[in-house]
C-alpha positions, 0 to 999 in steps of 0.5 A: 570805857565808852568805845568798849561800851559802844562797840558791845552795844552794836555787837549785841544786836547781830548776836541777838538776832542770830541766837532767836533764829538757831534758838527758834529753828531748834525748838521747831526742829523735832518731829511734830509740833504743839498740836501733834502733842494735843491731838495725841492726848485728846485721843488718849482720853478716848476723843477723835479729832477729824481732818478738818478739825485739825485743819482748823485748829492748826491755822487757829495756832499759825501752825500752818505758816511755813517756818520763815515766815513765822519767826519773822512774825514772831520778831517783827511783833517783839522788835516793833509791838512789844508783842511775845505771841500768845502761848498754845497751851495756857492760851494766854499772852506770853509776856502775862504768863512770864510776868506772873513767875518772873518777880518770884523767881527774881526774888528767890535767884536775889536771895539764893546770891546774897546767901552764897556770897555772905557764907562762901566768901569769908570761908573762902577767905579763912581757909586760904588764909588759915591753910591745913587748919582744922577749921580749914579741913572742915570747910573743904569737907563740907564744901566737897560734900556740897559740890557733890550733893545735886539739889534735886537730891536735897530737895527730895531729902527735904521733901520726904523728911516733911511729909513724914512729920506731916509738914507742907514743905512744898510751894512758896505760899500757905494754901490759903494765899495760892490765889489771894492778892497781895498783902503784908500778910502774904508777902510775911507768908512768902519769907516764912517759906523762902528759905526751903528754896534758898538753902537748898539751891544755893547749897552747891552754889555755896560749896562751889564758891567756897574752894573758887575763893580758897584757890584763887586768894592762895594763889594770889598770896603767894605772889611777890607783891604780898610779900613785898607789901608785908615787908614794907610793914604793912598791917596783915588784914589792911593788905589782905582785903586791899590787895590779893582778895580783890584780885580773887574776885575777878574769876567771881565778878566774871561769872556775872554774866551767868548770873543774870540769866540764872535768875530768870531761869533759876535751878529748874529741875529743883523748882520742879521738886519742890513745886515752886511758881518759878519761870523755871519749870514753865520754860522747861514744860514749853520746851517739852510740849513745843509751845514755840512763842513761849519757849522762844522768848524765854530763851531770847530773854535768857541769851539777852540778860546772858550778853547784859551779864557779860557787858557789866561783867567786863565793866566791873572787872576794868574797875576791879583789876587796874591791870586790865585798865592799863592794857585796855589803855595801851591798846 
């Protein structure tokens, strides 16, 4: 365990170092930069910017360092500083602007996995367990409608249906606590809103879950060991939690890895509808306007919680399958 340990540990360092410059060298790569962008829409709005001007304003950003020599400022910064860079467009550190969204997109990620986990797993359980049941079919419909249904759809769904009764749907927070400090009231005012987000993002997670679950535990009980076990007498519910449904959490505890970058990142696109303050749409907004220091560390940040996620994903399934920890041991 502690060799396994070790060894990804050292491996983790080469890998980071190579996703920040491919991730670095992508976001760099299209035509133009952030200023090309910011000059185009100051002249939409009718004002010029001279030669000179955009001289100034490039050095003023660092725009007119060659690439090199930029990503090693960059990294040299975060590597022995702490330092992200300051973002073009907010104009403000990067680490600050990151900081700001990361707790509630955290808090919204958290709950969306509990939310799943609570419902999909036990469904997944009955329907393997009650097989071509009503209940079993009713699940598989409702799961099939859900993989199928993106979240954006259901947050546009949500969305119109509110504003045609006159409901704010939008956002995490009452107008009147956008901008206050907290407060008991305002996180009672957040919880008041965080089940719009929970629902409808973890809908298709949920549906997705719910047939992973369903296969895998059929498959397991069919095997000779579940047989063998119920031969011997041992008690239906005491053999189906001890044995096949631990062994159907190993395709789940192995997406762990996915997990944890998923909740920095959150589903954009649905954060995006529903106006939430997430990291999310931030990413996503300096991806588009080429805002490099800020898109980089985000993507930096997502591949490091990406290689964290599988370390602990491996750990977990060495402790959950003793079959992995017997050819881990024969190696």
């Amino acid at each position: 365990m502690g060799s396994l340990i070790l060894t990804r540990l050292a491996w983790m360092v080469p890998t980071l170092l190579v996703i920040s410059f491919v991730s670095f060298a992508i976001i760099d790569l299209p035509p133009g930069d952030y200023l090309t962008s910011y000059i185009s829409a100051l002249e939409q709005t009718g004002e010029r910017v001279d030669a000179d001007q955009a001289a100034a304003l490039r050095k003023r950003y660092g725009l007119d360092k060659p690439f090199l020599q930029r990503y090693v400022g960059w990294m040299w910064g975060m590597l022995r500083h702490g330092e992200f860079g300051m973002s073009f467009e907010w104009n403000r550190p990067v680490g600050e602007l990151i900081g700001e969204r990361l707790m509630l997109t955290a808090t919204i990620s958290l709950a969306t996995l509990l939310f799943t986990w609570a419902i999909a797993i036990p469904i997944g359980i009955y329907s393997a367990v009650r097989q071509y049941s009503v209940g079993d079919y009713l699940f598989t419909f409702i799961a099939f409608v859900g993989v199928s249904t993106p979240g954006f759809l259901l947050a546009l769904i949500f969305m119109y249906i509110s504003h045609r009764y006159g409901v704010t749907a939008g956002g995490l927070f009452s107008p009147e606590y956008q901008n206050a400090p907290w407060s008991l009231a305002k996180v009672g005012d957040l919880l008041a809103h965080l089940w719009v987000p929970v629902l409808l993002v973890g809908v298709a997670g949920t549906a997705g879950l719910i047939r992973v679950m369903r296969g895998n535990l059929l498959d397991e009980l069919r095997k000779q060991y579940v047989v063998t076990a119920r031969a011997k007498g041992l008690g239906r519910t005491r053999l189906l939690l001890k044995y096949p449904v631990r062994v159907a959490f190993n395709p789940i505890v192995s997406t762990v890895g996915w997990l944890l970058p998923s909740i920095v990142s959150g589903s954009v696109i649905t954060a995006v509808v529903l106006s939430l303050p997430t990291t999310g749409p931030m990413l996503l907004r300096a991806l588009t306007n080429q805002d490099m220091y800020l898109a980089g560390t985000m993507v930096m940040m997502l591949s490091t919680l990406t290689v964290i996620g599988t370390l602990i994903s491996d750990l977990l399934l060495l402790w959950l399958d003793p079959r992995i920890r017997y050819r881990a041991r024969e190696r």
